[in-house]
N, C-alpha and C positions, 0 to 999 in steps of 0.2 A: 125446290131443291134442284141444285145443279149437280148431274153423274157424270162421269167419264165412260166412254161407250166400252172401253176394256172391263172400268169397275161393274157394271151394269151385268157386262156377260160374264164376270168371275160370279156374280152371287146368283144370276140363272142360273150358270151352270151346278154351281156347290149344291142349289136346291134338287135342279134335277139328277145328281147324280146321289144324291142321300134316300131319295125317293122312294120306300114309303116312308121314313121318317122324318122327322122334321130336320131341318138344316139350320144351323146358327152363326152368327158372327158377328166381328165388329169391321167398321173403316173407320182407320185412325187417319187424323190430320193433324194439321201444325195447330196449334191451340188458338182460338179464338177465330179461324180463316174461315170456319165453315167451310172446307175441301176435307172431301173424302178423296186420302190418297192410297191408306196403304188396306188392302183386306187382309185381315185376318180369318182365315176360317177357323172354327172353335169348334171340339166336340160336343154333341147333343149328349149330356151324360144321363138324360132320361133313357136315350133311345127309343123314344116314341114317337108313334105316327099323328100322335093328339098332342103333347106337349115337347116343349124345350126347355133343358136348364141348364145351363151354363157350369162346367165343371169349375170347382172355387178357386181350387189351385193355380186351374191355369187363368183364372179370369185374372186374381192377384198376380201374378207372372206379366201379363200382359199388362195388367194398369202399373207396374214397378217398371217395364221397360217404357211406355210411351212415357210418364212421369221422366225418364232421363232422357228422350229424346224431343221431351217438349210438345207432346201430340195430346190429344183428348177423343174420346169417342163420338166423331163426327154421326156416322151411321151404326145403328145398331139393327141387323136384320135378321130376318128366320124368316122359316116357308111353314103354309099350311098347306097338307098335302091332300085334306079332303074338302074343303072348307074356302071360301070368296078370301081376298086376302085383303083382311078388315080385319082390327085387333079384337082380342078375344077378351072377356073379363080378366081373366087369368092374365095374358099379357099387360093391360090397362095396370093391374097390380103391381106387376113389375117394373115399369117402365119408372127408372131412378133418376134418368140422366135426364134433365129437363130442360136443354143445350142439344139434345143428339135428336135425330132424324131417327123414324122409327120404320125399315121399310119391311115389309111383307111380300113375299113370293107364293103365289099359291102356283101348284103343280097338278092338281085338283085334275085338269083339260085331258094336258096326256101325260102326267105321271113323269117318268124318268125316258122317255120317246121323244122327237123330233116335234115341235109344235111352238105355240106360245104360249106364254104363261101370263096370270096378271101379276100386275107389278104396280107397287101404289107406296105412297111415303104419307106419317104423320108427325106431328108434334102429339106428343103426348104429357101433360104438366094435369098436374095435382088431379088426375083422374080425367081432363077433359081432353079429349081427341078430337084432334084439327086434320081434315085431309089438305096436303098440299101438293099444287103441281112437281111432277119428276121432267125435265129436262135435260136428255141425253145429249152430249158433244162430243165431236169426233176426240177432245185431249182437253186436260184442263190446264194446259203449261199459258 
């Protein structure tokens, strides 16, 4: 998977500043391009430091606008904030869009502090998890 060095530091940062709960969201792009262009950050409507679920409302809100703008959910990401950033059963469960980039932030290291985090992308289809290389560039224009 190819990021954009801005999208990359939008979704460390969303992770580390949610910090101890989990962080969620989507990057929509133009359909079929495989470019994550736009972040969405989304609330954690669990509010939990062990799960994320995605509020329904707005998730429908969101797939009715990119549907009129022609985008599809490129990345779908969230943080695990105690935990390697390796999908969980519970995520593996989840994981619908079998087109979308599954990436995980753990903040696990140092929390919502100055540091690094790991950062890792999967495919995820019919239950089987594929780790693939992330490849940052300075823009994706």
């Amino acid at each position: 998977m190819t990021i954009a060095q801005s999208t990359y530091d939008a979704l460390v940062a969303h992770a580390k500043r949610d910090h101890p709960d989990e962080a969620c969201g989507i990057v929509a792009g133009p359909e079929g391009s495989d470019r994550a262009e736009r972040v969405v950050e989304m609330v954690n409507a669990a509010g939990s430091p062990t799960f994320y679920e995605f509020d329904s409302t707005e998730l429908l809100e969101l797939y009715k606008e990119m549907w009129d703008r022609d985008e599809e959910p490129v990345v779908i990401y969230h943080s695990h904030t105690a935990t390697e950033a390796y999908p969980s059963r519970t995520d593996i469960g989840l994981a619908s869009e079998p087109g979308a980039h599954y990436v995980l932030v753990s903040t696990r290291e140092h929390g919502n502090n100055e540091g690094p985090v790991e950062f890792r992308s999967y495919r995820i289809v019919d239950g089987t998890v594929t780790e693939e290389e992330v490849t940052v560039v300075p823009s994706l224009d």
